[in-house]
VOVEX-278985 format. One line per field, with one value per atom (N, C-alpha, C): residue number from 1; residue in three letters; x, y, z. Coordinates in pm, 1 decimal, decimal comma, padded with zeros to 6 digits, m for minus. Each point is the difference from the previous one (the first is absolute). Layout:
k = c(NUM;...)
r = c(ALA;...)
px = c(X;...)
py = c(Y;...)
pz = c(Z;...)
This chain:
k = c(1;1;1;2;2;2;3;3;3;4;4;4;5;5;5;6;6;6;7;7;7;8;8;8;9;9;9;10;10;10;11;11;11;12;12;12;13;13;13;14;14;14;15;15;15;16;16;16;17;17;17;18;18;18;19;19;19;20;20;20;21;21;21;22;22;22;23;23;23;24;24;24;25;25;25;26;26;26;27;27;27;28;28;28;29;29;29;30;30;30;31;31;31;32;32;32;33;33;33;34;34;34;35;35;35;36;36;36;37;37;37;38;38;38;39;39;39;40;40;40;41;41;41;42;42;42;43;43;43;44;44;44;45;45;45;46;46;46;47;47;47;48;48;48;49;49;49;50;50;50;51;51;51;52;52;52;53;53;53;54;54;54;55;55;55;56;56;56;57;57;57;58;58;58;59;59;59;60;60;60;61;61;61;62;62;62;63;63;63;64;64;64;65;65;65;66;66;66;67;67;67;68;68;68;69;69;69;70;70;70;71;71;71;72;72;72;73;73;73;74;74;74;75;75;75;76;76;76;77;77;77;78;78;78;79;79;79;80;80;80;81;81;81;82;82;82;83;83;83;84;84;84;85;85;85;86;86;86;87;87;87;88;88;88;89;89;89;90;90;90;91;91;91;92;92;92;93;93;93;94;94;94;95;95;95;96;96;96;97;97;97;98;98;98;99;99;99;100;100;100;101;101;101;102;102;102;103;103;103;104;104;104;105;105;105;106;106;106;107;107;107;108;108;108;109;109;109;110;110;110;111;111;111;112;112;112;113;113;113;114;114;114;115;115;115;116;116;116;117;117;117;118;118;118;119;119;119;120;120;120)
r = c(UNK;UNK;UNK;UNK;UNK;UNK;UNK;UNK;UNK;UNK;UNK;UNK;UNK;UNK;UNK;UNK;UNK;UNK;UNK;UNK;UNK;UNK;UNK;UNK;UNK;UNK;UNK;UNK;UNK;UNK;UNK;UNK;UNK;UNK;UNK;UNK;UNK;UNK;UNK;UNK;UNK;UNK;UNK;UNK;UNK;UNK;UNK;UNK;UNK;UNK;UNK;UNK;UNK;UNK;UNK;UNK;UNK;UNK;UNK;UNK;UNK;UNK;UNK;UNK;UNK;UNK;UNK;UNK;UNK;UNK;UNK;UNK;UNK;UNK;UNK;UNK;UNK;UNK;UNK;UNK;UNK;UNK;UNK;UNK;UNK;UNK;UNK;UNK;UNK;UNK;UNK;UNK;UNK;UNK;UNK;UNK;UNK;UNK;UNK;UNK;UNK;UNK;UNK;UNK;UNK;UNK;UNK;UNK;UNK;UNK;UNK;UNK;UNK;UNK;UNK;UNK;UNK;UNK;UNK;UNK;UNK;UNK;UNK;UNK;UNK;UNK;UNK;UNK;UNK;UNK;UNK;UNK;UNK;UNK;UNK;UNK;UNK;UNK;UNK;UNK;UNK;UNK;UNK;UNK;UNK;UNK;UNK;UNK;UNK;UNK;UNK;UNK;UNK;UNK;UNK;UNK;UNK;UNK;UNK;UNK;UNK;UNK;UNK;UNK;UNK;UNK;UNK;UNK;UNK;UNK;UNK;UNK;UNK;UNK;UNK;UNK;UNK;UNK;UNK;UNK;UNK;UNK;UNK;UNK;UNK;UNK;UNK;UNK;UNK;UNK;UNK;UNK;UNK;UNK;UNK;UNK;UNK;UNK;UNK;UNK;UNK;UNK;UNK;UNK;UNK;UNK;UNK;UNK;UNK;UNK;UNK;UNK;UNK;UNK;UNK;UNK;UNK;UNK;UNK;UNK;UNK;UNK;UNK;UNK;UNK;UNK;UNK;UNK;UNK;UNK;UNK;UNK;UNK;UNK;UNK;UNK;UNK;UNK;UNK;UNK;UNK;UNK;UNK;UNK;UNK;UNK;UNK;UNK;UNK;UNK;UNK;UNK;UNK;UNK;UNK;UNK;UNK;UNK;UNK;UNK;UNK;UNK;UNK;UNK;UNK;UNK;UNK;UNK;UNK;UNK;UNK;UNK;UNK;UNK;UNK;UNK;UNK;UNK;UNK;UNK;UNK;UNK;UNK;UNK;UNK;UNK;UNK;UNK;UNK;UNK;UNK;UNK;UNK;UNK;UNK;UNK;UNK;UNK;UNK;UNK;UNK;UNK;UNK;UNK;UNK;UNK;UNK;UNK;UNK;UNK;UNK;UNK;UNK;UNK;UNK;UNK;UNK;UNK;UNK;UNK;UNK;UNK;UNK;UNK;UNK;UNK;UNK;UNK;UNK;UNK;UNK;UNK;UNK;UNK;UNK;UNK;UNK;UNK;UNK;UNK;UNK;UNK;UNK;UNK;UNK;UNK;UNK;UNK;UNK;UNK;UNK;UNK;UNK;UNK;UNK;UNK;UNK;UNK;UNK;UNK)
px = c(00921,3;m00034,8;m00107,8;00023,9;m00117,4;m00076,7;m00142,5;m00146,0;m00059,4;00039,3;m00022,0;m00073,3;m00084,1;m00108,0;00004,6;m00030,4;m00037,8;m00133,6;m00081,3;m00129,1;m00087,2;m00131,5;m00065,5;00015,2;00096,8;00075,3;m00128,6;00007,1;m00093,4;m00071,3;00148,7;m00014,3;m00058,8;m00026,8;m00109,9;m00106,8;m00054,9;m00130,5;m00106,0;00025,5;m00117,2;m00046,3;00133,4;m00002,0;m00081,0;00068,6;m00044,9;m00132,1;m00064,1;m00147,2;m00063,6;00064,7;m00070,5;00029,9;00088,6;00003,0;m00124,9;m00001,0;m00104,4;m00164,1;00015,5;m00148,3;m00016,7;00105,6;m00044,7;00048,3;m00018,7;00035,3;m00049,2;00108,9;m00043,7;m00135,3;m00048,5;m00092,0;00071,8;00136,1;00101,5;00004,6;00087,5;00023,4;m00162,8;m00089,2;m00099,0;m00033,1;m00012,8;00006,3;00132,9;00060,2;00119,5;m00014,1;m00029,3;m00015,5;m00135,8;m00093,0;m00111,1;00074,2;00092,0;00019,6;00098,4;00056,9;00088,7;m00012,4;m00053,0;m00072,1;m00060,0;m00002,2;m00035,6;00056,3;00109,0;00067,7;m00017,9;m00096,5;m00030,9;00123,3;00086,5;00070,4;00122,1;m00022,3;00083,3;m00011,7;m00048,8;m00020,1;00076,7;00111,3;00078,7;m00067,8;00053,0;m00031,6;00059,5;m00062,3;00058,1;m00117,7;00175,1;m00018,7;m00053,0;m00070,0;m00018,2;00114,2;00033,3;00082,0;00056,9;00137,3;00077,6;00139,5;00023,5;00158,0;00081,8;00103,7;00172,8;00053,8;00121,0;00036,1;m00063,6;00058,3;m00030,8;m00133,7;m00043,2;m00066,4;m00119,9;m00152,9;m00105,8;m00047,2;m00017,7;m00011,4;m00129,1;m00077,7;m00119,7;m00015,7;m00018,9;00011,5;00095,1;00054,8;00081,2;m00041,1;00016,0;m00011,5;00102,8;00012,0;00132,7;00006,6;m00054,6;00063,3;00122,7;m00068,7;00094,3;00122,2;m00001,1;00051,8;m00001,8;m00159,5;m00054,5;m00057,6;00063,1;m00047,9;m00115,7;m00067,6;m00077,6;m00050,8;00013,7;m00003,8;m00102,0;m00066,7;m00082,2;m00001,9;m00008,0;00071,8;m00135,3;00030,7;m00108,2;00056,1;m00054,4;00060,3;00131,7;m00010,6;00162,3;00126,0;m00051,7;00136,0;00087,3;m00075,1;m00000,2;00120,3;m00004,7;00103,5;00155,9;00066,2;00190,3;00020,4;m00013,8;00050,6;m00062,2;m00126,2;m00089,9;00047,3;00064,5;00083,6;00093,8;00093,4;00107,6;00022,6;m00073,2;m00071,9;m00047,8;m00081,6;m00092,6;00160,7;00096,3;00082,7;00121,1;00037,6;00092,0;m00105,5;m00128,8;m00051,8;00038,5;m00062,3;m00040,4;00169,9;00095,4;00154,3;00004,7;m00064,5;00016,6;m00035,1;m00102,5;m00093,9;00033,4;00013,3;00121,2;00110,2;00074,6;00104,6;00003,3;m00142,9;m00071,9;m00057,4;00068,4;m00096,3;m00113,4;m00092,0;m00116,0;m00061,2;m00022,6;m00066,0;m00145,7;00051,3;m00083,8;m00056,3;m00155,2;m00075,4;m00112,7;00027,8;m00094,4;m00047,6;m00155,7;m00098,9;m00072,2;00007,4;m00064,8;m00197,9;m00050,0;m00105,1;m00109,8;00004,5;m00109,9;00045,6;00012,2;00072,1;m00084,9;m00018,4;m00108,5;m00146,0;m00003,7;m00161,3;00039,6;00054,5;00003,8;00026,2;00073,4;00081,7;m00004,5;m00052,4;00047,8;00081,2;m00077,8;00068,5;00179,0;00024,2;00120,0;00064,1;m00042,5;00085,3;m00029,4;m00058,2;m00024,1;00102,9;m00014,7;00123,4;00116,4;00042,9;00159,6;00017,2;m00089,7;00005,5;00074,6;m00113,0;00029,7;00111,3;00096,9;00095,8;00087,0;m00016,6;00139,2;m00025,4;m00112,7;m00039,2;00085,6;00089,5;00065,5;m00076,3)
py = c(00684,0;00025,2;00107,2;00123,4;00112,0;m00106,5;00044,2;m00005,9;00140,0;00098,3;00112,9;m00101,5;00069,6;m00040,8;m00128,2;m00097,1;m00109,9;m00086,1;00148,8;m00051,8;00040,1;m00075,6;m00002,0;00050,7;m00089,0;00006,6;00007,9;00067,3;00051,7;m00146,4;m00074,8;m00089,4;m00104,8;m00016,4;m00136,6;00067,3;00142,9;00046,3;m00066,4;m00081,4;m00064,2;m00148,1;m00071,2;m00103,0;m00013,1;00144,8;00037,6;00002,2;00085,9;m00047,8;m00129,7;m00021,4;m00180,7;m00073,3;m00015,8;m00053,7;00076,1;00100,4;00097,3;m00085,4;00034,0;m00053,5;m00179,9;m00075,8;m00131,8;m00043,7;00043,5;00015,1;m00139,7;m00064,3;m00162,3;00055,2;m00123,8;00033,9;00023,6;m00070,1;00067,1;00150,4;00082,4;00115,9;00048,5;m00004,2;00061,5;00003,4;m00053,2;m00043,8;00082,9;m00043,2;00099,6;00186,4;m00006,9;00116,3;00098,4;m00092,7;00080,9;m00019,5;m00031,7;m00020,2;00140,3;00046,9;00130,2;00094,8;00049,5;00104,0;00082,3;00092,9;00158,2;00024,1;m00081,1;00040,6;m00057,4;m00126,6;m00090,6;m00008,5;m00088,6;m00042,0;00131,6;00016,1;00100,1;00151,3;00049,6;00083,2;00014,6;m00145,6;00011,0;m00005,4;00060,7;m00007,1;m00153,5;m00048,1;m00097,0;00030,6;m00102,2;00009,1;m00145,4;m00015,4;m00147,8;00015,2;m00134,0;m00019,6;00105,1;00062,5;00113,3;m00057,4;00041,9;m00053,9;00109,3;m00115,2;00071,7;m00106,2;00108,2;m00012,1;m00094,7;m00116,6;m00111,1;m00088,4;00015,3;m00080,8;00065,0;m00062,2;00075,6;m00121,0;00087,3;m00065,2;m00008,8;m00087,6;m00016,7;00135,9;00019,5;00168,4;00047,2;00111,8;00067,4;00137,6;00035,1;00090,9;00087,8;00136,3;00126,4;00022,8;00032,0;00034,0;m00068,8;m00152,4;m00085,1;m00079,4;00057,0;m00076,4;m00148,2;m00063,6;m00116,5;m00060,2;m00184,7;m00001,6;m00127,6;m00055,6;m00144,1;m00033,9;m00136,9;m00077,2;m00132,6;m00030,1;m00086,4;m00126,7;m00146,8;m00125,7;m00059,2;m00043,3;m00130,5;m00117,5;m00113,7;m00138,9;00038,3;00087,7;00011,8;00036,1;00060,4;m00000,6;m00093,4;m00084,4;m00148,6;m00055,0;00005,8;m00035,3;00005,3;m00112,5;00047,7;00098,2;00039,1;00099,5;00131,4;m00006,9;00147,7;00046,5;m00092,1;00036,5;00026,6;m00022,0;00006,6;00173,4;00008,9;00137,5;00115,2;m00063,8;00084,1;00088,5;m00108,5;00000,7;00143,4;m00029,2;00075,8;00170,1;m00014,3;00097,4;00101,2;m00089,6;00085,2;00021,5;m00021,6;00059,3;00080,4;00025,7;00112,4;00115,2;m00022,5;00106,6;00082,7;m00157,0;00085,3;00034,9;00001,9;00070,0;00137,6;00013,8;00168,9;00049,1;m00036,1;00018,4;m00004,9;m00120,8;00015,0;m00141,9;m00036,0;m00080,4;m00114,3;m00114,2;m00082,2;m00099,6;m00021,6;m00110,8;m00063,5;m00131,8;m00120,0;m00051,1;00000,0;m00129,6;m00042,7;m00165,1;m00069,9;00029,0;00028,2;00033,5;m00061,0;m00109,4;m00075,2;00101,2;00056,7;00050,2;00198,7;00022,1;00116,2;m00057,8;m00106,8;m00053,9;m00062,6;m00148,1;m00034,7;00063,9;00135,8;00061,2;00103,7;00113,7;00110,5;00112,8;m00008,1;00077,4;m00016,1;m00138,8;m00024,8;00053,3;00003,2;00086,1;00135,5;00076,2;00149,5;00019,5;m00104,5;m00002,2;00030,7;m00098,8;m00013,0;00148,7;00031,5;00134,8;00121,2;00020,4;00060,4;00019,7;m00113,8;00004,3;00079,5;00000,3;00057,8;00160,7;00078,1;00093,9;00073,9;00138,9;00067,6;00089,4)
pz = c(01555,7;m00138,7;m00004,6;m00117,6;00003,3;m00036,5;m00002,6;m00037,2;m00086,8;m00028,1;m00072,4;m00159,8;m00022,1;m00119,7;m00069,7;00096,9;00012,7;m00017,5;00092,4;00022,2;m00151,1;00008,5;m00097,5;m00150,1;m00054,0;m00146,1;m00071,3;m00139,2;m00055,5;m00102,3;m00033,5;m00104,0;00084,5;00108,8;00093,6;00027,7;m00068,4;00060,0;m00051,1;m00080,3;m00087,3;00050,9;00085,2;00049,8;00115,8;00111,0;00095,6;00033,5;m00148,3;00087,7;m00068,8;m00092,1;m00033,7;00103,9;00080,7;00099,3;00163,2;00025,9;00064,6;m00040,8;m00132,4;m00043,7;00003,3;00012,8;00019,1;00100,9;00104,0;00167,7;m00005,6;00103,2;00061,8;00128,9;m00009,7;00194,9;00094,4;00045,0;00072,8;00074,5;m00182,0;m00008,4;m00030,9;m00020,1;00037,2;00160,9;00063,7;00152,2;00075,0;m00008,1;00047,1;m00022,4;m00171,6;00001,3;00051,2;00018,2;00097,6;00148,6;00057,7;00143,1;00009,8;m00138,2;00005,5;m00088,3;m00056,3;m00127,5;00100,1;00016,6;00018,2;00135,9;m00007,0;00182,2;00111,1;m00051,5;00112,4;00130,1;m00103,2;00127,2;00058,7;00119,6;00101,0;m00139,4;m00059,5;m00089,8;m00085,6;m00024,7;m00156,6;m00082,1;m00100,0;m00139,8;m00078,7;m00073,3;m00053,2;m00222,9;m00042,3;m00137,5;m00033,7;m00088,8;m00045,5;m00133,5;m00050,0;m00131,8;m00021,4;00059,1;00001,0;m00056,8;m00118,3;m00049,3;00063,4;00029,6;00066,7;m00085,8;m00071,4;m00076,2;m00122,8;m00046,0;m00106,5;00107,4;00097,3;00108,4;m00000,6;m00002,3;00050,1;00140,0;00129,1;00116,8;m00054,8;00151,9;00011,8;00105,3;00089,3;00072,9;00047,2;00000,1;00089,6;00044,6;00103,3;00089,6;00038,0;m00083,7;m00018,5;00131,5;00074,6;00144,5;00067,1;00020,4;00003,4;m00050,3;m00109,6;m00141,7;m00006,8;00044,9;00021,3;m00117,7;m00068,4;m00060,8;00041,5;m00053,8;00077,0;m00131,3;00022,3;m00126,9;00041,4;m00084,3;00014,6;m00097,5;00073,5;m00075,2;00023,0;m00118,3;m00058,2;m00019,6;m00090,3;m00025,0;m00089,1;m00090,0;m00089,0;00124,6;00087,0;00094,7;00037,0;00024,1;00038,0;m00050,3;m00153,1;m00062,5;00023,0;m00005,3;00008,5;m00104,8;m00081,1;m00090,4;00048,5;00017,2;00026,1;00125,7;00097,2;00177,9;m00065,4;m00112,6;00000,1;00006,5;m00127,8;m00053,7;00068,3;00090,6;00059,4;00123,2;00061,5;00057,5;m00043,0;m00107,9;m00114,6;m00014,4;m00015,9;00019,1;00128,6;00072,9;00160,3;00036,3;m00010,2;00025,6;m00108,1;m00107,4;m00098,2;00102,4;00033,1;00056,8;00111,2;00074,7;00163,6;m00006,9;m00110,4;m00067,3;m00052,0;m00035,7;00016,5;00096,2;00108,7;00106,0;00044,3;m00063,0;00001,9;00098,5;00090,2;00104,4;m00066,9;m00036,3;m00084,7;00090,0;00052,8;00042,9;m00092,6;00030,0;m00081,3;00039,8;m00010,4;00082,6;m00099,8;m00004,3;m00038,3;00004,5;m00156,5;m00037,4;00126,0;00054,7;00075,3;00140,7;00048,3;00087,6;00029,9;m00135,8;00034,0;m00037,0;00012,0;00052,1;00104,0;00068,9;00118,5;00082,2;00028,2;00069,5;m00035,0;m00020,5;m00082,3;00154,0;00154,9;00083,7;00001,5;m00017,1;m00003,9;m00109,9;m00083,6;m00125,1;00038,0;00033,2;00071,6;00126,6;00123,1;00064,9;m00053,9;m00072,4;m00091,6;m00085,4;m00056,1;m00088,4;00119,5;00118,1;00065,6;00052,2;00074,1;00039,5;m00079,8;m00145,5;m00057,3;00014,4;00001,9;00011,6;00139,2;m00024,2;00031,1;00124,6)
């Protein structure tokens, strides 16, 4: 499936950064571990819509997206969801990882590991 003008739809720019500006501790945490090229010198986006979808980061080099779960994940409907999403995505060719929010505080090397691996 193309991906041609997908990315950052004009009509979620307003969402985009309401979501940016009420960053969980998580995605604040994560995003100081990758903002200005930290990790291996990708670039990464916070709250970047593809298509009808705004991720939590993705990274254009890679066409990497990483998503970050809290207690609503949890849910049978929000897996169901979250599920139906992420095959949207890899259907655009785009490479989707999820770690559970407690996970860039207990662990954050391990989520840096995992990132890495997909890196080309």
């Amino acid at each position: 499936m193309k991906n041609a003008n997908v990315h950052s739809k004009k009509a979620l720019r307003y969402i985009r950064k309401e979501l940016r500006n009420k960053s969980t501790s998580a995605e604040i945490a994560f995003w100081n571990m990758v903002k200005n090229r930290k990790l291996e010198g990708r670039k990464f986006r916070r709250q970047h819509s593809i298509d009808n979808y705004i991720v939590d980061f993705y990274c254009p080099s890679e066409k990497l997206i990483i998503e970050l779960d809290g207690n609503p994940h949890g849910e049978y409907f929000k897996i169901s969801e979250d599920i139906k999403r992420d095959e949207y995505l890899q259907k655009l060719g785009f490479t989707v990882l999820r770690f559970e929010n407690k996970f860039v505080f207990q662990d954050p090397e391990y989520i840096t590991k995992e990132v890495i691996k997909i890196f080309k």
